[in-house]
C-alpha positions as CSV (number, residue, x, y, z in Angstrom):
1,X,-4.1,13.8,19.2
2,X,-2.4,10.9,20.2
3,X,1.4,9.9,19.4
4,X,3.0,7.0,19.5
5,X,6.0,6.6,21.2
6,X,9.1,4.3,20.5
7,X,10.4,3.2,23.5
8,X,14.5,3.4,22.7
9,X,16.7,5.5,20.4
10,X,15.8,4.9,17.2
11,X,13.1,2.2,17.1
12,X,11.1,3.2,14.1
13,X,7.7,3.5,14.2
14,X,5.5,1.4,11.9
15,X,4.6,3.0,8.9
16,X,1.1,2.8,9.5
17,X,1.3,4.6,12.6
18,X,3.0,7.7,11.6
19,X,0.9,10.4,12.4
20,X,-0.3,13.1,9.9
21,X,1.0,15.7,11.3
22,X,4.5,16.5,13.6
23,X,4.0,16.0,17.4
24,X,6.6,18.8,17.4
25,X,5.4,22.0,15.7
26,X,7.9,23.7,13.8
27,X,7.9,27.3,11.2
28,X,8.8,26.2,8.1
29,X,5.4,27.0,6.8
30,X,5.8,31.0,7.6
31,X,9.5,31.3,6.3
32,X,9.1,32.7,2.4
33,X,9.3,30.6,-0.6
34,X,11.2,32.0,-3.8
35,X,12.6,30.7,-6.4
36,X,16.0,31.8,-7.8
37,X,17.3,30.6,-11.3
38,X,21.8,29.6,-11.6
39,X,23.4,28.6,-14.8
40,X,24.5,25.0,-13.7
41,X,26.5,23.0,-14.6
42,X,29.3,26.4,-15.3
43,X,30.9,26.6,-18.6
44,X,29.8,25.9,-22.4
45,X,26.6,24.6,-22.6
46,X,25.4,25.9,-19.2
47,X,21.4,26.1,-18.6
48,X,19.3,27.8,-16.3
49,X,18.2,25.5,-13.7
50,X,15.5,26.7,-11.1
51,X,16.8,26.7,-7.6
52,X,13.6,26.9,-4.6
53,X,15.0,28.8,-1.6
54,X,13.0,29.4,2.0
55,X,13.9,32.7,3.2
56,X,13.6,33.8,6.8
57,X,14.7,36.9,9.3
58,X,14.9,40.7,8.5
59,X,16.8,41.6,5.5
60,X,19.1,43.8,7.5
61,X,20.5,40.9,9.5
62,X,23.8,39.1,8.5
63,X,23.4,35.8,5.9
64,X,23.1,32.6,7.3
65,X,22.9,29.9,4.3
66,X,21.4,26.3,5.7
67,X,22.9,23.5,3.4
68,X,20.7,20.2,3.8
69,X,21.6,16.5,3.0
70,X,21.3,13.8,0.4
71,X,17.8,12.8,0.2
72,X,16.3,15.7,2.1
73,X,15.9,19.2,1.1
74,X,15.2,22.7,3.2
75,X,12.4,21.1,5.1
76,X,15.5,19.5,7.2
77,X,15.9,22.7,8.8
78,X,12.3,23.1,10.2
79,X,13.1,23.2,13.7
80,X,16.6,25.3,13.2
81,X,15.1,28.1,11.0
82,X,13.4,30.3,13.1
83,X,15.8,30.3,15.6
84,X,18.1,31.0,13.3
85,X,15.7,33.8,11.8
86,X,16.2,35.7,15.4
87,X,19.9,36.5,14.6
88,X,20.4,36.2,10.8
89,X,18.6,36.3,7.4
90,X,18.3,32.5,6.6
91,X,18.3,30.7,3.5
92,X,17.8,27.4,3.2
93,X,17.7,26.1,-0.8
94,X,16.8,22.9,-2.3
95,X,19.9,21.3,-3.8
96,X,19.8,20.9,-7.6
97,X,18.1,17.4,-7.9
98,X,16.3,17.7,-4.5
99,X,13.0,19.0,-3.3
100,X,11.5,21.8,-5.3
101,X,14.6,22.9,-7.5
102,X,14.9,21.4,-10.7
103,X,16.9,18.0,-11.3
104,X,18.6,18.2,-14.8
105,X,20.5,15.5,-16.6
106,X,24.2,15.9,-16.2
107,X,26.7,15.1,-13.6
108,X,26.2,15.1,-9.9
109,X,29.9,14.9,-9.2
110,X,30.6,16.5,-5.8
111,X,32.7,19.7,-7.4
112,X,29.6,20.4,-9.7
113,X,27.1,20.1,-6.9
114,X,29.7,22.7,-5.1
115,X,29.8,25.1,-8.0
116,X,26.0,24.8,-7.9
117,X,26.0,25.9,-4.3
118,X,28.5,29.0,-4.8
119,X,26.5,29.8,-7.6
120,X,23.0,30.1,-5.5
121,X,25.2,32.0,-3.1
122,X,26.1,34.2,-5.7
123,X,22.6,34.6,-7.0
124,X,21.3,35.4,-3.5
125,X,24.2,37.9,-3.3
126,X,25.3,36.8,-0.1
127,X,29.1,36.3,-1.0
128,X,30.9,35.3,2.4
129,X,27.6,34.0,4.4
130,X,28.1,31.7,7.7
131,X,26.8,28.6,6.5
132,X,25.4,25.5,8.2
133,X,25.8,22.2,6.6
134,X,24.3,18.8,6.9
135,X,25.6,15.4,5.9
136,X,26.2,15.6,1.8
137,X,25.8,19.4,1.9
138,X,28.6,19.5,4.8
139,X,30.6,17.6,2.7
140,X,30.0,20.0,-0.4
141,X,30.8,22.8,1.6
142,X,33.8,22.2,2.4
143,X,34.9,21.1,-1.3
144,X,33.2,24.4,-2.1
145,X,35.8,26.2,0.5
146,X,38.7,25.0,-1.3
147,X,37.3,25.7,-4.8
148,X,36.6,29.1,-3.9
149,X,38.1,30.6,-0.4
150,X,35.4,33.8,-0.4
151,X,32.4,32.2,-0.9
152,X,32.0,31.0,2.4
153,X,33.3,32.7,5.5
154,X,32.3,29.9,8.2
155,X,31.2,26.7,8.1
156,X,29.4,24.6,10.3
157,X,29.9,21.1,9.3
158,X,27.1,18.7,10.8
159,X,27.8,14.5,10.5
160,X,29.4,15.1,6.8
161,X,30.8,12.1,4.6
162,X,34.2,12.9,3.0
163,X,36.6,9.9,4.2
164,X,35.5,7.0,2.3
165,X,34.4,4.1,4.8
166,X,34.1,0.3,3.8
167,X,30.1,0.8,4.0
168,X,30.6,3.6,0.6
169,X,33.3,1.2,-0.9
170,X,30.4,-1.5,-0.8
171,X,27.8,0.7,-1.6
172,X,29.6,1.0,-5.0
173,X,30.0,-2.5,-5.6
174,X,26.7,-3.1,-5.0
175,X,25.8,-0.2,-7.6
176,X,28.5,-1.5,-10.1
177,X,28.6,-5.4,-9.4
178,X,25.5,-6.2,-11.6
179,X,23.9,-4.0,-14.6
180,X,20.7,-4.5,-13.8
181,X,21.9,-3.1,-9.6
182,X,21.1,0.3,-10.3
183,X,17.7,-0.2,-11.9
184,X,16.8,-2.5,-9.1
185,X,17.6,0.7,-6.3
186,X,15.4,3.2,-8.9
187,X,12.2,0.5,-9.0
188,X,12.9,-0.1,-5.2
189,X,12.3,4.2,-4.5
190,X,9.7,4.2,-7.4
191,X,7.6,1.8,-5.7
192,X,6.9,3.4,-2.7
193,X,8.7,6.5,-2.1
194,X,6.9,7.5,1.5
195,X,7.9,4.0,2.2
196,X,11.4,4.5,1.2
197,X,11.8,8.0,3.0
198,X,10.1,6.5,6.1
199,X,12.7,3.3,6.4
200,X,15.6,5.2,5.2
201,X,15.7,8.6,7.5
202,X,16.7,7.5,11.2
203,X,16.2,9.6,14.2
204,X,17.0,9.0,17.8
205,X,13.6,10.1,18.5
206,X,11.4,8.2,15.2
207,X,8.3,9.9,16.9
208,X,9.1,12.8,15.3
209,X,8.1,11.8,11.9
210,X,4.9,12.4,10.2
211,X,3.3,11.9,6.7
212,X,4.3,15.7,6.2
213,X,7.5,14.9,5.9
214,X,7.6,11.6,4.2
215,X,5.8,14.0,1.5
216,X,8.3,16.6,1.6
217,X,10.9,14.0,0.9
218,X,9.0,11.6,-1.4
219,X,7.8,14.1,-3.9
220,X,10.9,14.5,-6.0
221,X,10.7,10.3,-6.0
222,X,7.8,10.1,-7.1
223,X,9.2,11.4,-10.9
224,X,11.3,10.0,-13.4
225,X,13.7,13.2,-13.3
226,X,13.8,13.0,-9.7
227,X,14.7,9.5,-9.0
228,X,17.5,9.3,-11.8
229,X,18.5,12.6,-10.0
230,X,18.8,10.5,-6.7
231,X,20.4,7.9,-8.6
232,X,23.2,9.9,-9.9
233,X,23.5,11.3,-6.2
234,X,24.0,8.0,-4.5
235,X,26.6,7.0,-7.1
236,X,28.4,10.2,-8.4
237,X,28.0,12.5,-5.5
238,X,28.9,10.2,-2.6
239,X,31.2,7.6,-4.8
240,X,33.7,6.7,-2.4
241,X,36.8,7.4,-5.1
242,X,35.9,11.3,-5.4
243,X,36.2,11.2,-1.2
244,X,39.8,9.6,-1.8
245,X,40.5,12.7,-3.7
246,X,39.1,14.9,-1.3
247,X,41.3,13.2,1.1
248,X,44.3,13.8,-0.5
249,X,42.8,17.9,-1.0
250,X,42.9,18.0,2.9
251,X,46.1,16.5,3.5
252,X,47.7,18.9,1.1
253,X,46.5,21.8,2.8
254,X,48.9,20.7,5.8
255,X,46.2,20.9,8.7
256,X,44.7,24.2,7.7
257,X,41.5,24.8,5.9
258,X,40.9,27.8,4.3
259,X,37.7,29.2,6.2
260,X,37.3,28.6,10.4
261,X,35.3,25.0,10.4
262,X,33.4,23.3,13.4
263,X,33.2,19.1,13.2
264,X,29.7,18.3,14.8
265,X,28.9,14.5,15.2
266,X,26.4,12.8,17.1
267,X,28.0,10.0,19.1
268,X,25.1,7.5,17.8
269,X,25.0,8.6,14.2
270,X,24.1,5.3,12.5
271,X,24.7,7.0,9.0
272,X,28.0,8.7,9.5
273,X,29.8,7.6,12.4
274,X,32.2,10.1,14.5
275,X,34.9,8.4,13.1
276,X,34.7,10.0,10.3
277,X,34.3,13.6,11.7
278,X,37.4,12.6,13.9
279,X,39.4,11.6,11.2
280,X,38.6,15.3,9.6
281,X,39.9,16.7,12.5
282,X,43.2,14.5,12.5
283,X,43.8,15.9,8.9
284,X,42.6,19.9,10.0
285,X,43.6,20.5,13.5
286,X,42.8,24.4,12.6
287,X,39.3,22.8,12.7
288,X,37.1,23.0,16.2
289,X,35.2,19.1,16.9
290,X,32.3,18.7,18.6
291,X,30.7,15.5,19.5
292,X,26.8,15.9,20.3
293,X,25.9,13.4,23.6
294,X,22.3,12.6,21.8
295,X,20.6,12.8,18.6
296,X,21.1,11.4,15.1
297,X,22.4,12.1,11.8
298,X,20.1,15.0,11.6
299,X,20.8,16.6,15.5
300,X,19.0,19.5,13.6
301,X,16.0,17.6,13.6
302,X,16.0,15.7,16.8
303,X,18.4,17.5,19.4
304,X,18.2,20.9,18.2
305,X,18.5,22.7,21.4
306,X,21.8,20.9,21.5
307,X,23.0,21.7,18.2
308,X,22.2,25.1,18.3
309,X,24.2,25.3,21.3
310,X,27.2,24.0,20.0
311,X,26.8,26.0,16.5
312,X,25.6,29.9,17.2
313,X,28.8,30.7,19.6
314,X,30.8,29.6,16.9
315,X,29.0,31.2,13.9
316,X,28.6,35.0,16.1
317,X,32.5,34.7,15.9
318,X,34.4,37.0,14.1
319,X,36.2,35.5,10.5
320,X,38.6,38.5,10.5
């Protein structure tokens, strides 16, 4: 089979000519599904919501837990997770409101999204896992680690928000300026979610998208619970004033975050820009920064060689 082939960083690929299948093979398909169940949101009132989970690597190795972004889910890690697989036991969950878990009515504030992830790490009984995070669930992460020091023991933080830039600031004026804004971004992802995934997930190499993926992605839009769920993500999880605060969380911990923590950015990122991860590390010297000479907002995806390079030396260090 043929692929086409941009012929620069990040020229996307007509939508009609996205193949069916990845010109890269990957193992997600062999890693196990399961699903898990966590009482979210914590307190009175709590429900069981249904987390999915891919599970790879022999169950004797150490816990690895792979955190994905807003808009994805644990596809993200497709060409991570075997790797992985070869040194750890790897989960990779759907976020609550993403992919297969379930997407329940209530606040997607950034702390509840971080309770949610401590809670599938407590349901998976891997208190104190190394864990990988991308974009949004880097971000989480590390509001997790501060919440709740043993939860995580390492964290690899790839192209995470958490500094508000002017691009959230007029995100939220865009969301807030109008009240018929927001329903205008739900009909916009309700009309053609493929379409939506396919113009709104950039790679350095756009080649390596197929209609698998804009399925994987597009599923959850493609319902009334999973675009509000969106929605609420885009406005709650990633409002710019809940980063202030998280700003002011890291400058109180006077340069030291509770758990070791390694930066990764992609020099052209296009979502998150390195500023951002450089002005993380201004506020946590303690923290280790990386910047990645190629790939994306999802170096996972598109430079994983690289990534993996960067990140395994520092997870196969001791937390002690």
């Amino acid at each position: 089979m043929t692929h086409p082939i941009p012929s620069r960083p990040f020229e996307q690929l007509p939508y009609a000519d996205v193949p069916e299948l990845p010109r890269v093979p990957h193992a997600f398909a062999r890693s196990e599904g399961r699903t898990i169940s966590i009482a979210w949101p914590a307190g009175k009132g709590a429900k069981a919501t249904n987390i999915h989970v891919r599970v790879m690597g022999e169950a004797s190795r150490p816990p690895l837990l792979l955190v994905h972004g807003f808009m994805t889910s644990s596809y993200s890690w497709r060409y991570v997770i075997e790797v992985l697989a070869r040194d750890y036991r790897v989960y990779a969950p759907d976020l609550p409101g993403a992919g297969r878990s379930d997407k329940p009515n209530t606040s997607y504030h950034p702390d509840r999204l971080a309770e949610a992830i401590g809670a599938i790490i407590d349901a998976l009984g891997i208190r104190g896992a190394r864990v990988i995070g991308n974009s949004l669930g880097g971000y989480l992460c590390m509001r997790l680690a501060i919440i709740d020091h043993s939860a995580i023991s390492r964290l690899v933080n790839l192209h995470s928000p958490g500094l508000p830039t002017a691009r959230n600031w007029a995100l939220k004026a865009a969301l807030s300026i109008t009240p018929w804004a927001s329903s205008v971004v739900r009909k916009l992802v309700w009309r053609d979610p493929r379409r939506w995934v396919h113009n709104n997930v950039h790679y350095f190499d756009e080649s390596l998208k197929s209609r698998e993926e804009h399925r994987e992605y597009a599923t959850p839009l493609a319902t009334p619970e999973g675009v509000r769920a969106f929605h609420r993500m885009l406005a709650e999880t990633l409002d710019p004033g809940a980063m202030r605060d998280f700003r002011k969380r890291l400058v109180a911990l006077n340069g030291r975050f509770p758990i070791p923590l390694q930066l990764v950015y992609a020099k052209a990122d296009p979502m998150v820009p390195p500023v951002v991860g450089k002005g993380l590390a201004r506020l946590l010297p303690s923290a280790s920064y990386v910047e990645l000479e190629r790939g994306s907002h999802f170096a996972h995806v598109d430079a994983p060689d690289l990534f993996l390079r960067t990140a395994m030396p520092f997870l196969a260090e001791s937390s002690a």
